[in-house]
N, C-alpha and C positions, 0 to 999 in steps of 0.2 A: 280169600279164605286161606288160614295158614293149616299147613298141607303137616300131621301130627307125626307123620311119619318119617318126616325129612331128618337124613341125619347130619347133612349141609347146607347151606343158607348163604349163596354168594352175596348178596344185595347189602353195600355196608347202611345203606339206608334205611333198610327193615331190620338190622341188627341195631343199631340205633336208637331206633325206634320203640324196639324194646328195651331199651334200660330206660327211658323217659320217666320222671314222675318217680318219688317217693324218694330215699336215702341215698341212691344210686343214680340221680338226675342232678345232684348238684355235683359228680363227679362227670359229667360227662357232656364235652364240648357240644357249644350249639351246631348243628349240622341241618342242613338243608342243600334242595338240587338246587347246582347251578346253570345261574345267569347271567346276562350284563349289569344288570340293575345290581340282584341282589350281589355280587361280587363289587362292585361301585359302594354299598350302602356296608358293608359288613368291613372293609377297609375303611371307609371311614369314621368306624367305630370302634376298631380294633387296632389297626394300624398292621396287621398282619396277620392272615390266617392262609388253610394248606389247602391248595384245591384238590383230588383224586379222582380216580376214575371208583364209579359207582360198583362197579368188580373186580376182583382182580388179587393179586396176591405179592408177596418179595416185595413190596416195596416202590412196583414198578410205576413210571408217570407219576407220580405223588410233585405237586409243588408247592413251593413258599413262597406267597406271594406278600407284598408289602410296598406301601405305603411312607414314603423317609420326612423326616419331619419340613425338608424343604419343595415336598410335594413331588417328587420322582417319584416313578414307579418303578418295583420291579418284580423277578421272578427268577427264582432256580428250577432246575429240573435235571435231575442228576448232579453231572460238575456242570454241565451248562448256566450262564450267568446273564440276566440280560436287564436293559435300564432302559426309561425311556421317561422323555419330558411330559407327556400326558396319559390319561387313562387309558383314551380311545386306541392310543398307539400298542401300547401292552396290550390291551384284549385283544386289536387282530391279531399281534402276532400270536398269542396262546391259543386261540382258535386252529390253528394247524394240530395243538393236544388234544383239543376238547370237544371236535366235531363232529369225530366217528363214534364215536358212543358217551354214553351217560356219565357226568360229573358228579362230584358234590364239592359242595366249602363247608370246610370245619373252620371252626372258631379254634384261634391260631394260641398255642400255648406256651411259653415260653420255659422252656425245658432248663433243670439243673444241666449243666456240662463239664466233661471230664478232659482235661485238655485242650481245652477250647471246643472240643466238640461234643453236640448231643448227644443222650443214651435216655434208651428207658428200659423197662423190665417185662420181660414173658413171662406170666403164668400159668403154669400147665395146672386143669384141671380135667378129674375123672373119675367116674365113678366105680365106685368099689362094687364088694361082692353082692352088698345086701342095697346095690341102688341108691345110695348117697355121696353128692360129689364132695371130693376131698380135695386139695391140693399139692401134688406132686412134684412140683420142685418151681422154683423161681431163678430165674437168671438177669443178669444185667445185658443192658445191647450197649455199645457205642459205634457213633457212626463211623463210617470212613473218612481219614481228611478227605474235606471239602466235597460231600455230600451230607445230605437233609435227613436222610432215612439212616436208620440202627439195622437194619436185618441184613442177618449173618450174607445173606447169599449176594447180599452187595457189598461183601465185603467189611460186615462192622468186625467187631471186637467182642469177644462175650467174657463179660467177669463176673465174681461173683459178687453179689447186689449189694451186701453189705460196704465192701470197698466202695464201690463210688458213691453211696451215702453219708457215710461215716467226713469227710472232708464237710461236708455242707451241715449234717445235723447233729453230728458228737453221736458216741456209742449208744449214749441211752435213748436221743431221738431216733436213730436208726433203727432198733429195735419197734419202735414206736410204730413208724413209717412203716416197715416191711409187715407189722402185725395187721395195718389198717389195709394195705394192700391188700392183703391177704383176703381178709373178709371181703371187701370190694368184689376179691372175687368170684367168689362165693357166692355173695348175692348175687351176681351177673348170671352165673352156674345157673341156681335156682331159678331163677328167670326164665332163663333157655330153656329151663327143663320144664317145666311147668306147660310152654308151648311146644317144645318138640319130644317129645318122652323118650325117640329114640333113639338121640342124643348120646355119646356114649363118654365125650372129650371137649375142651378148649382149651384157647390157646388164649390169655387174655392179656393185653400188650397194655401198660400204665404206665403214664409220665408222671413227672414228680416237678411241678413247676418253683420258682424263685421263694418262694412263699414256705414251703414245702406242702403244697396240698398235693394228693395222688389226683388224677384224671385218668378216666378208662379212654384209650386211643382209639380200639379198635378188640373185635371178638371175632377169632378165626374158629370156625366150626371143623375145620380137620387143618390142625396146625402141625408145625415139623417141629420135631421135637431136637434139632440140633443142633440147636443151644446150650440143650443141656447137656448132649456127647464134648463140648468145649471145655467143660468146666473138669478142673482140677478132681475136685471131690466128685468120683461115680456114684454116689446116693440116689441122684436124684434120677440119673439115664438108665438108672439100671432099674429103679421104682416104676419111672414112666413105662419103660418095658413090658415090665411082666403087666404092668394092669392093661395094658394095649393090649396084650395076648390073651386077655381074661374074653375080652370082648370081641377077639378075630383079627385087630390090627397089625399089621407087620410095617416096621416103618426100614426105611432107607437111612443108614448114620452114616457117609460117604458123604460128609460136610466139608468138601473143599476149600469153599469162599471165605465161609465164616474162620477167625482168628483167635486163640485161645488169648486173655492177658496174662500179662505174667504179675 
């Protein structure tokens, strides 16, 4: 029974789960708990998807597992790099990640990249005075070299979102992109809220794959907002703020790891 009063939801499984089904289900990567089988069957069909721990936060243990077209396997995890001639052989070694508590595999997305390296975008949403969520600033993440994950606290890069679209879709599709996002998130918002009412924030993390479709990555129900203390323009850190204070939050902006771009 979902508990109406929760105002956070670690489980990225039951978050998940709710964006399934309707407008918001063809953005949002297949995910299910991990196994041998099904991590066997979903490489096989994908050629690369990211396994995570079922909670958790920053980034932390997230891998990229794959499939090479002359049937090696491998995995990152962090800078860690590892290759192996058969399945069997990669899954026990991953098993020292994935033993102590709960996985999941996501269906693996093949992210625009800036520099050779991934990014995607945060979007803060939050609800206003009269209880309708809005959207309060959007940021770009890039990874660190030669790491898998974008969040600031590993280290990525934070721009601003139109920059690193504008190379891949021209001015007028970026505009396009960051409008659809936008909504995406929205609707994800609405969702959340509708089950947890008292809900007050998120944090909604979208990739922007080859194609340029958006896909929702992932919904942090108490997200850090310091992404957006990175960015040039204080519009958005200074918005998130004050509505954070509307509803009792006080957040921490003492964002060391993450890296402003220029």
């Amino acid at each position: 029974m979902i508990d109406r009063l929760k105002q956070t939801v670690s489980s990225k499984l039951i978050k998940t789960e709710l964006l399934r089904g309707g407008k918001l289900g063809k953005h949002v990567p297949l995910t299910v708990p991990f196994t041998r089988d099904r991590l066997r069957s979903m490489l096989g069909k994908r050629g690369m998807v990211y396994v995570k721990p079922d909670s958790g936060s920053q980034g932390i243990g997230i891998m990229r597992v794959e499939r090479t077209p002359n049937s090696l396997y491998r995995y990152q995890i962090g800078t860690e790099r590892h290759e192996f001639g058969s399945y069997e052989e990669m899954y026990r070694s991953m098993r020292r990640w994935t033993i102590q508590r709960r996985h999941l595999i996501q269906q693996g997305v093949r992210v625009l990249r800036h520099e050779g390296r991934p990014f995607d975008f945060r979007i803060m949403t939050q609800k206003n005075a009269a209880g309708r969520w809005i959207d309060t600033g959007i940021a770009g993440r890039v990874a660190h070299p030669g790491k898998i994950v974008s969040n600031g606290s590993q280290g990525g890069t934070i721009y601003e979102a139109g920059r690193l679209l504008r190379p891949a879709a021209g001015r007028t599709g970026t505009a396009r992109i960051i409008g659809r996002m936008r909504r995406l998130a929205l609707l994800a918002a609405g969702r959340f809220g509708r089950e947890y009412p008292a809900m007050n924030e998120l944090g909604i993390d979208i990739a922007v794959d080859r194609r340029l479709k958006p896909w929702i990555l992932e919904v942090n129900t108490r997200p850090d907002p310091c992404p957006f203390a990175k960015l040039e323009d204080r519009t958005a850190i200074r918005r998130i703020v004050r509505y954070g204070r509307r509803y009792g939050r006080r957040y921490c902006l003492r964002c060391g790891k993450a890296k402003s771009g220029t």
